[in-house]
SENUKE-530184 format. One record per residue: residue in three letters; residue number from 1; x, y, z of N, C-alpha, C, CB in turn. Coordinates in pm, whole numbers, plus 50000, padded with zeros to 5 digits. Each point is the difference from the previous one (the first is absolute). Glycine has a CB too. Layout:
BEGIN
SITE  res    n    nc1    nc2    nc3   cac1   cac2   cac3    cc1    cc2    cc3   cbc1   cbc2   cbc3
SITE  Ala  NUM      X      Y      Z      X      Y      Z      X      Y      Z      X      Y      Z
...
This chain:
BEGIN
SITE  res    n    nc1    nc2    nc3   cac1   cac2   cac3    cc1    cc2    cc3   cbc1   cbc2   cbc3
SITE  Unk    1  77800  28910  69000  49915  50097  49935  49858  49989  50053  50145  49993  49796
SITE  Unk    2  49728  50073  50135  49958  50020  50102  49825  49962  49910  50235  50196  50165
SITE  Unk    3  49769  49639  49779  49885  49909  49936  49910  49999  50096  50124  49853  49863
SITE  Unk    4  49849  50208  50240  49846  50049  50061  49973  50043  49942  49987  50024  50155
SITE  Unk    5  50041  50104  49764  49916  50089  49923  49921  49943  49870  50168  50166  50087
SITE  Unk    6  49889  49709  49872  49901  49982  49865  49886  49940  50058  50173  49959  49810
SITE  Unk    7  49763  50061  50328  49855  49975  50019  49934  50101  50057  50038  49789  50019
SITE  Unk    8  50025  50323  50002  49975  50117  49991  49876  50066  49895  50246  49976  50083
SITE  Unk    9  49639  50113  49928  49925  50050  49908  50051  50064  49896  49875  50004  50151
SITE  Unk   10  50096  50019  49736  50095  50093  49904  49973  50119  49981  50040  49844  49893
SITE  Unk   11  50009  50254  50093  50004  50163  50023  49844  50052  49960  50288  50031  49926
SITE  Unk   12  49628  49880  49979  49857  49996  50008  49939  50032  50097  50016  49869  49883
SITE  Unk   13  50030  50030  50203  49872  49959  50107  50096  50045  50152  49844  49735  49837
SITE  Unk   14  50254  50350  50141  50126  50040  50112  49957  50149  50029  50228  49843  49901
SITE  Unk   15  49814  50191  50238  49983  50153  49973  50126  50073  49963  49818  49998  50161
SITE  Unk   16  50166  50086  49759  50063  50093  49966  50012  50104  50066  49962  49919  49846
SITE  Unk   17  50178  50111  50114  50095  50109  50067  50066  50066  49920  50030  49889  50166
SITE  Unk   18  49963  50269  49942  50051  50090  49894  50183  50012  50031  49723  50156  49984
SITE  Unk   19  50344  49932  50002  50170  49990  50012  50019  50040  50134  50079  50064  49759
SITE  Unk   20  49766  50071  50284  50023  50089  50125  49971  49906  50072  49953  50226  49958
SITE  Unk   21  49908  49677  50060  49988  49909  50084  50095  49909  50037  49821  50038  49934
SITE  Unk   22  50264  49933  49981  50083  49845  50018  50084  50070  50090  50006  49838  49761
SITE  Unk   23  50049  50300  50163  50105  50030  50136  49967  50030  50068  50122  50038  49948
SITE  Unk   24  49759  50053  50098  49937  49932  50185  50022  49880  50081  49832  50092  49928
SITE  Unk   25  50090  49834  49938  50004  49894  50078  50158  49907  50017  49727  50012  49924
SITE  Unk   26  50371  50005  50000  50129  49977  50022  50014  50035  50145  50075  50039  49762
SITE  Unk   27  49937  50093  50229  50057  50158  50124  49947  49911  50122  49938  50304  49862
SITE  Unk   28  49907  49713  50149  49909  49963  50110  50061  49859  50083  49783  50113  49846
SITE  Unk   29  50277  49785  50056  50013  49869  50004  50175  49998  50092  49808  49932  49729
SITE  Unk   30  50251  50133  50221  50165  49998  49967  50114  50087  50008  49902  49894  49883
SITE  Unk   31  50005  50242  50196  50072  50136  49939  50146  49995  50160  49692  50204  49836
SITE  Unk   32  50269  49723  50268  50097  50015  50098  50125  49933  50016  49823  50050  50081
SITE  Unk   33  50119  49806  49874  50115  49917  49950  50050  50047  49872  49913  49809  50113
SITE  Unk   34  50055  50264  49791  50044  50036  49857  50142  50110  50048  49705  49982  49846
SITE  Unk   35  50241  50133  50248  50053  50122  50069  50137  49900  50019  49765  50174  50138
SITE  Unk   36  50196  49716  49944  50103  49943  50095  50104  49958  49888  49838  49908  50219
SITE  Unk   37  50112  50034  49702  50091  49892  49888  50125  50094  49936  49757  49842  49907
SITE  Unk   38  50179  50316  50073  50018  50070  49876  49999  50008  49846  50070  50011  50165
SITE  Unk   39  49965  50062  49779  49998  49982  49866  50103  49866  49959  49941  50276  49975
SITE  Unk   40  50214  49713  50077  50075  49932  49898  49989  49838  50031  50168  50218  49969
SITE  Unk   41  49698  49815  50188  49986  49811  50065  49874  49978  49883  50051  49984  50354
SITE  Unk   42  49855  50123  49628  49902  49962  49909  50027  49994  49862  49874  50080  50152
SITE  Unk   43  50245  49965  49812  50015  49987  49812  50058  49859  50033  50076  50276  49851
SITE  Unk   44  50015  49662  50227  50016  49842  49976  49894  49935  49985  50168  49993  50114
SITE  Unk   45  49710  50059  49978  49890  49893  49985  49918  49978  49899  50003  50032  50184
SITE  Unk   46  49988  50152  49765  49992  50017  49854  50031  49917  49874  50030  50170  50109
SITE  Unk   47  50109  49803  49921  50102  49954  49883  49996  49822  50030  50195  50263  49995
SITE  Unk   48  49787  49727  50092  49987  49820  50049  49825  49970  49949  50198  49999  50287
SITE  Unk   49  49663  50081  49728  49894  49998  49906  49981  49991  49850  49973  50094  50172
SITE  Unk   50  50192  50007  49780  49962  50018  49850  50023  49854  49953  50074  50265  49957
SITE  Unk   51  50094  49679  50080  50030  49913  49981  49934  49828  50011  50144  50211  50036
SITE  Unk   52  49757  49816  50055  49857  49907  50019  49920  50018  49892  49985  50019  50236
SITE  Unk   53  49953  50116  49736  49917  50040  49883  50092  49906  49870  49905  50291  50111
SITE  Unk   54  50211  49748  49875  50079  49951  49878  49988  49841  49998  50175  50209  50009
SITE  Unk   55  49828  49754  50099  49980  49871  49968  49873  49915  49968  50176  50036  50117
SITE  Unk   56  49685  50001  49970  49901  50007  49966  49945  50008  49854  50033  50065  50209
SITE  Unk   57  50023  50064  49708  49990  50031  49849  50032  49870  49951  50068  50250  49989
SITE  Unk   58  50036  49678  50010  50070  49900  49929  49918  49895  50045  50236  50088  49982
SITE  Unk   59  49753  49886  50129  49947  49861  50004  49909  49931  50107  50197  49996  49890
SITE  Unk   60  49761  50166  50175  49865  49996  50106  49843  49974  49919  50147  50198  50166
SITE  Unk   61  49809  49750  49914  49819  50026  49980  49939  50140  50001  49974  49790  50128
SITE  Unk   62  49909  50191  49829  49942  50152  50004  50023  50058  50123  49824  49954  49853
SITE  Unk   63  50108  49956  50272  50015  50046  50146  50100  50040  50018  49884  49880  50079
SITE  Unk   64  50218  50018  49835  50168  50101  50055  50021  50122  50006  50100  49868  49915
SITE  Unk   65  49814  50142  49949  50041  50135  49907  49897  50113  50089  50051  49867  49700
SITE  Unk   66  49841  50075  50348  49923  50085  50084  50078  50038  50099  49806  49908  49951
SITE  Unk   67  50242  50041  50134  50064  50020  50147  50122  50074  49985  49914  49787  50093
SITE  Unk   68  50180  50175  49795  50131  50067  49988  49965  50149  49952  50137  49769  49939
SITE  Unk   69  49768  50244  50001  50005  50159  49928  49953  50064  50130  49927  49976  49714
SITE  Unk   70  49982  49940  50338  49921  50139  50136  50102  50009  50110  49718  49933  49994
SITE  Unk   71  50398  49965  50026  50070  49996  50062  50141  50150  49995  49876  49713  49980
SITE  Unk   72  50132  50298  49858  50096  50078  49984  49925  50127  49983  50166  49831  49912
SITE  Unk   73  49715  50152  50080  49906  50144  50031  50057  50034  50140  49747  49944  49870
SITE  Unk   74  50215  49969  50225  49974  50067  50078  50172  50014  50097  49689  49923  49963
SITE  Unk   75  50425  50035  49978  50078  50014  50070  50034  50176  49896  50073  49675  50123
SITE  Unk   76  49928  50327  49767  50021  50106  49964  49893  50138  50035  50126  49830  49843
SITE  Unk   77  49781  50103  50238  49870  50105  50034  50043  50044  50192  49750  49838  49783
SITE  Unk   78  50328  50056  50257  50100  50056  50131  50108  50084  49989  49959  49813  50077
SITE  Unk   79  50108  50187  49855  50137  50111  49951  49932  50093  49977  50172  49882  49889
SITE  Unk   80  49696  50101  49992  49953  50155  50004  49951  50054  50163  49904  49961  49722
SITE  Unk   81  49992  49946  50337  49991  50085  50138  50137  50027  50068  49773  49894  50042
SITE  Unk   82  50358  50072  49992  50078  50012  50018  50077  50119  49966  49940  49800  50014
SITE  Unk   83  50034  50264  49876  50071  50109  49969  49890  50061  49957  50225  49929  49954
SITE  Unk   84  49649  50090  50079  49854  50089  49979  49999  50047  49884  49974  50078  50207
SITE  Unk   85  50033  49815  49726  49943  49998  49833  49833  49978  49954  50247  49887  49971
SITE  Unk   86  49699  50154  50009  49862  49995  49950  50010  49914  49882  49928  50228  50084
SITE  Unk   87  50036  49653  49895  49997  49962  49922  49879  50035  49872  50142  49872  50179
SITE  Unk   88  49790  50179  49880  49851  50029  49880  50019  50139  49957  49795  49852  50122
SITE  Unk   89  50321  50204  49957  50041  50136  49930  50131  49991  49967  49851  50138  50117
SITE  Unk   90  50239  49753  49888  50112  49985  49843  49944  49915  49901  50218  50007  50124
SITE  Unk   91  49687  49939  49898  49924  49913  49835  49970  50103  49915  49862  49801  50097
SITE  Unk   92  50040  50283  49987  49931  50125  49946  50083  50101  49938  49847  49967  50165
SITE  Unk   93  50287  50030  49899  50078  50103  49934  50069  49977  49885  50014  50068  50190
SITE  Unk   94  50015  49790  49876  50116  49951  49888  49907  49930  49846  50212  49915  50248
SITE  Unk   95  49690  50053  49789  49941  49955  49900  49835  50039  49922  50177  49845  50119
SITE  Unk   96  49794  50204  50015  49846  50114  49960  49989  49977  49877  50017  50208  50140
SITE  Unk   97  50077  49924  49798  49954  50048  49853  50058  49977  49911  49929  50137  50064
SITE  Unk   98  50103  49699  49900  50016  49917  49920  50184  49957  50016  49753  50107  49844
SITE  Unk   99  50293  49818  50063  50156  49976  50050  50102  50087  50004  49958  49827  49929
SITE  Unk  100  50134  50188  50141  50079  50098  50086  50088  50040  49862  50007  49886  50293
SITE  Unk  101  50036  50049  49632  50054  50034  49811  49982  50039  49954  50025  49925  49947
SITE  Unk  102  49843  50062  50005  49904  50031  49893  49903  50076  50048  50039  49812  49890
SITE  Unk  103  49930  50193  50199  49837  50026  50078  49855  49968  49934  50127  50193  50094
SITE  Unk  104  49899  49748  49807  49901  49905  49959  49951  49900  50101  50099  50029  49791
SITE  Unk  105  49750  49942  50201  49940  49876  50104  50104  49860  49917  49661  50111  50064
SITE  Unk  106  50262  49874  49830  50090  49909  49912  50153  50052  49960  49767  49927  49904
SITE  Unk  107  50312  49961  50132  50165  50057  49965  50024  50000  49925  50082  49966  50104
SITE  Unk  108  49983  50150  49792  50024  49983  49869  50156  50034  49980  49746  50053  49937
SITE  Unk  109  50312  49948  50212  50203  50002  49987  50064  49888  49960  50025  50132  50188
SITE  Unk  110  50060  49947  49725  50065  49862  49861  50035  49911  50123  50155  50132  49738
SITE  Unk  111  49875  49729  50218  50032  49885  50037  50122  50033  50060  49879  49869  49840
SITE  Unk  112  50239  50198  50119  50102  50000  50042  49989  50083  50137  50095  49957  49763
SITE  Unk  113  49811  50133  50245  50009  50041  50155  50006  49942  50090  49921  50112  49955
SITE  Unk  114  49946  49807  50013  49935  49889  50155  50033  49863  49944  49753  50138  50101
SITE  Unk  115  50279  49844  50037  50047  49830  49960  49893  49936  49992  50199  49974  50114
């Protein structure tokens, strides 16, 4: 896993990024080898990250927990360049104007809907 990161600055003193930037900077970084891999070489790598993330949750350090989430960002931020998904325009769609149920900002769909 990936305990460099707990000496890392904290999102304070880090620069920030927006969803459009990251996937630039994904694309910019990755987009030829991504092309090359395809979608079903990049959802393993996907699915081999989450399963890192999962473990991390249980019984990683913060850094873990830092590295595994940006990790599965950004393998799920390649599939989107991969199949020319905008990611800052399915957040926006799917979640803009409050939850996709209810359309409330705050969710107010009975318990039994959402798990």
């Amino acid at each position: 896993m990936t305990e460099e990161l707990e000496n890392e600055p904290n999102a304070d003193s880090a620069t920030q990024i927006t969803f459009s930037d990251f996937q630039e900077l994904i694309r910019n970084m990755y987009i030829d080898r991504d092309v090359e891999r395809g979608v079903d070489g990049t959802f393993m790598w996907l699915m081999e990250e989450v399963g890192e993330l999962a473990a991390a949750l249980r019984h990683g350090t913060h850094g873990d927990k830092l590295g595994e989430f940006a990790d599965v960002l950004a393998w799920l931020t390649t599939i989107a360049n991969v199949v020319g998904v905008d990611l800052n325009d399915a957040v926006a769609r799917k979640y803009g104007s409050g939850c996709p149920g209810c359309g409330h900002f705050v969710c107010s769909c009975s318990r039994e809907e959402k798990p």
